[in-house]
C-alpha positions as CSV (number, residue, x, y, z in Angstrom):
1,X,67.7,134.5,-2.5
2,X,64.4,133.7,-4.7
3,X,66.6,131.2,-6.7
4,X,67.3,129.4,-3.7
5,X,63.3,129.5,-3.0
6,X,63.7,131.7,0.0
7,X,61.5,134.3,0.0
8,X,63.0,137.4,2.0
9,X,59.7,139.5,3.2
10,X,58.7,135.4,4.5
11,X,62.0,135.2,6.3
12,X,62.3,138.5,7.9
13,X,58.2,137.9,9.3
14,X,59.5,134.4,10.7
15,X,62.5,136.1,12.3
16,X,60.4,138.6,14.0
17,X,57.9,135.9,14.7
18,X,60.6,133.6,16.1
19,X,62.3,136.7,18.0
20,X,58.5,137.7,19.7
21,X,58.0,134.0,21.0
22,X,61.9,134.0,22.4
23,X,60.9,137.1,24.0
24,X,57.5,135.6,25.0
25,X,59.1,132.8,26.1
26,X,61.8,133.9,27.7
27,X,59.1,135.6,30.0
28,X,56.8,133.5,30.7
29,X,57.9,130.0,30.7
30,X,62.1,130.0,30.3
31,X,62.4,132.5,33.5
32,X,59.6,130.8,35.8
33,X,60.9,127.5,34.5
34,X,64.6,129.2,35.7
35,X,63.2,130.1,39.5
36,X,61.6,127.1,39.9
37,X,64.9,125.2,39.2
38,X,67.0,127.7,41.1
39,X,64.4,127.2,44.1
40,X,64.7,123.0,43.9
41,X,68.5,123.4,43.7
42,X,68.6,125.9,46.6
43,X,65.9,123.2,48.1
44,X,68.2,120.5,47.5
45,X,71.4,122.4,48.9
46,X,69.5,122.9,52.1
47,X,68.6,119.2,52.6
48,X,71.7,118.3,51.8
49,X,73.2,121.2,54.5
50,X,70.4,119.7,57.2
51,X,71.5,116.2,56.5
52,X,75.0,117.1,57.3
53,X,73.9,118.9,60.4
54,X,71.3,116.2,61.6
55,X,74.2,113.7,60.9
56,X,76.8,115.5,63.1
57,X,74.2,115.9,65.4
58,X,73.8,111.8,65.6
59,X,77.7,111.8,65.6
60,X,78.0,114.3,68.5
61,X,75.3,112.8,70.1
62,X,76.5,109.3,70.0
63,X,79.9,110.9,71.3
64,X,77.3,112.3,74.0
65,X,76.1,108.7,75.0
66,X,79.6,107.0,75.2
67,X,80.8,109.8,77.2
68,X,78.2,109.2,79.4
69,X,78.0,105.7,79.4
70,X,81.1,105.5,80.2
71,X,81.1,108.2,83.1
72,X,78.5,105.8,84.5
73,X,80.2,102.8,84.5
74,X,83.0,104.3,85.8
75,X,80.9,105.5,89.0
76,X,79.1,102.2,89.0
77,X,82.8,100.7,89.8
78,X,83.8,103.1,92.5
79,X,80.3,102.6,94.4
80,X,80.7,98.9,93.9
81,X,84.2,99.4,95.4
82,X,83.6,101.6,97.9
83,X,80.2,99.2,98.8
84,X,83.2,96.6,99.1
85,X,85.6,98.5,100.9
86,X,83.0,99.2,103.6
87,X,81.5,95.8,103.6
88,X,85.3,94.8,104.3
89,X,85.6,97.4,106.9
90,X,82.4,96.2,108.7
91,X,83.7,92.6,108.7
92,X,86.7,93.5,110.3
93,X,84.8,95.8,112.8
94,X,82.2,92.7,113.2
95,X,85.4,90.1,113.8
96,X,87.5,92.5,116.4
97,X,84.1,93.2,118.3
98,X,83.6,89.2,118.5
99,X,87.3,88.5,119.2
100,X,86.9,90.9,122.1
101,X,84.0,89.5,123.4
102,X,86.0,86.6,123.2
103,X,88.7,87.5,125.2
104,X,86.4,89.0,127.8
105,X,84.4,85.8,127.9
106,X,87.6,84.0,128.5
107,X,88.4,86.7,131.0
108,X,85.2,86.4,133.1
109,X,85.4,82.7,132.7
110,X,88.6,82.4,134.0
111,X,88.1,85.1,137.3
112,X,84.7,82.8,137.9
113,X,87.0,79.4,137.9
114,X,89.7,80.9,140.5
115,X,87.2,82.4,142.4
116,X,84.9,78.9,142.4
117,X,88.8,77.1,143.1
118,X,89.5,79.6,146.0
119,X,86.1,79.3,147.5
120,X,86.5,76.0,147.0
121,X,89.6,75.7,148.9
122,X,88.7,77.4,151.3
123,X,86.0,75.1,151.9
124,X,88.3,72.4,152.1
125,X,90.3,73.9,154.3
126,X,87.8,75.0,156.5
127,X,86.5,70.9,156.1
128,X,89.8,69.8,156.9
129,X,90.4,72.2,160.4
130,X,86.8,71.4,161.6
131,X,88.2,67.5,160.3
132,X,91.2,67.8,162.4
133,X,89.6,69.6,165.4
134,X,87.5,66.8,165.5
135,X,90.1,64.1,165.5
136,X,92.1,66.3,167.9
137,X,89.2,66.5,170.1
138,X,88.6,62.4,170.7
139,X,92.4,62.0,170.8
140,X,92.6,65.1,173.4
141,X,89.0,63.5,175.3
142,X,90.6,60.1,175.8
143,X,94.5,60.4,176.6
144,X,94.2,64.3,178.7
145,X,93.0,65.4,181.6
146,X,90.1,67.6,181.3
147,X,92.0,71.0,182.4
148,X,94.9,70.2,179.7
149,X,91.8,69.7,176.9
150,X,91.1,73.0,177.5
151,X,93.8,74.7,177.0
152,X,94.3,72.4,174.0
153,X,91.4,73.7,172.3
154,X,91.6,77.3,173.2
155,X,95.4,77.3,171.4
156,X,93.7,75.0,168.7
157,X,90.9,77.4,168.4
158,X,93.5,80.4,168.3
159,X,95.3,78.5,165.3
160,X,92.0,77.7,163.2
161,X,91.2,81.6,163.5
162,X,94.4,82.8,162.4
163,X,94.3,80.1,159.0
164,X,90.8,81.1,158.2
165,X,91.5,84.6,158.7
């Protein structure tokens, strides 16, 4: 090995030399230098694992907020409907209360014109006997004899009573 220029106790100290700093190294800086990149990779893997989480928590809770959404809507259209069904309801109660008012207007009306037509009548009835009594009295004054007139208007009388009664 001296031909070659290698000198053998020089090799055997740098072997020893180089085998101490592995060693050394190894120790100190290779295995530190080892946790620290096992702790940013485990690091990493848990970002990564919250990142999945935190995203299928967005997911789930965007799932959350159609859901409701559309639960809400939903209710929004059966109160409008049933806001519509009773508003319907209340017109149609509204309209039969004023049709019957109607009818009983009508009703009344029509009781107060046949009662104003019978009293009216009446009246004229009553206008027309004391009329005729009248006439019958002249007539009966100038062609009868005065005990005739009276028995004239006494069945006259008797006639007028039994009409307006």
């Amino acid at each position: 090995m001296e031909t070659l220029g290698i000198n053998p106790s020089l090799l055997i100290g740098q072997i020893v030399n180089f085998t101490i700093l592995f060693i050394i190294l190894s120790k100190l800086v290779y295995k530190p230098l080892m946790e620290a990149v096992e702790k940013r990779k485990k690091k990493l893997e848990k970002i990564e694992v919250d990142e999945k989480a935190v995203q299928k928590a967005l997911t789930n809770l965007e799932t959350e907020k159609q859901k409701k959404l559309t639960e809400a809507k939903k209710e929004m259209a059966l109160i409008i409907s049933e806001a519509k069904k009773e508003a319907l309801e209340e017109k149609e109660t509204i309209i039969s209360e004023a049709k019957k008012e109607a009818l009983e207007t009508i009703k009344n009306t029509k009781l107060e014109i046949e009662r104003r037509e019978k009293a009216s009548e009446k009246e004229m009835r009553e206008k027309a006997a004391d009329l005729g009594v009248k006439i019958a009295g002249k007539l009966i004054a100038d062609f009868l004899k005065p005990q005739d007139q009276k028995t004239l208007v006494s069945q006259a009388l008797k006639a007028v009573k039994n009409i307006k009664g």
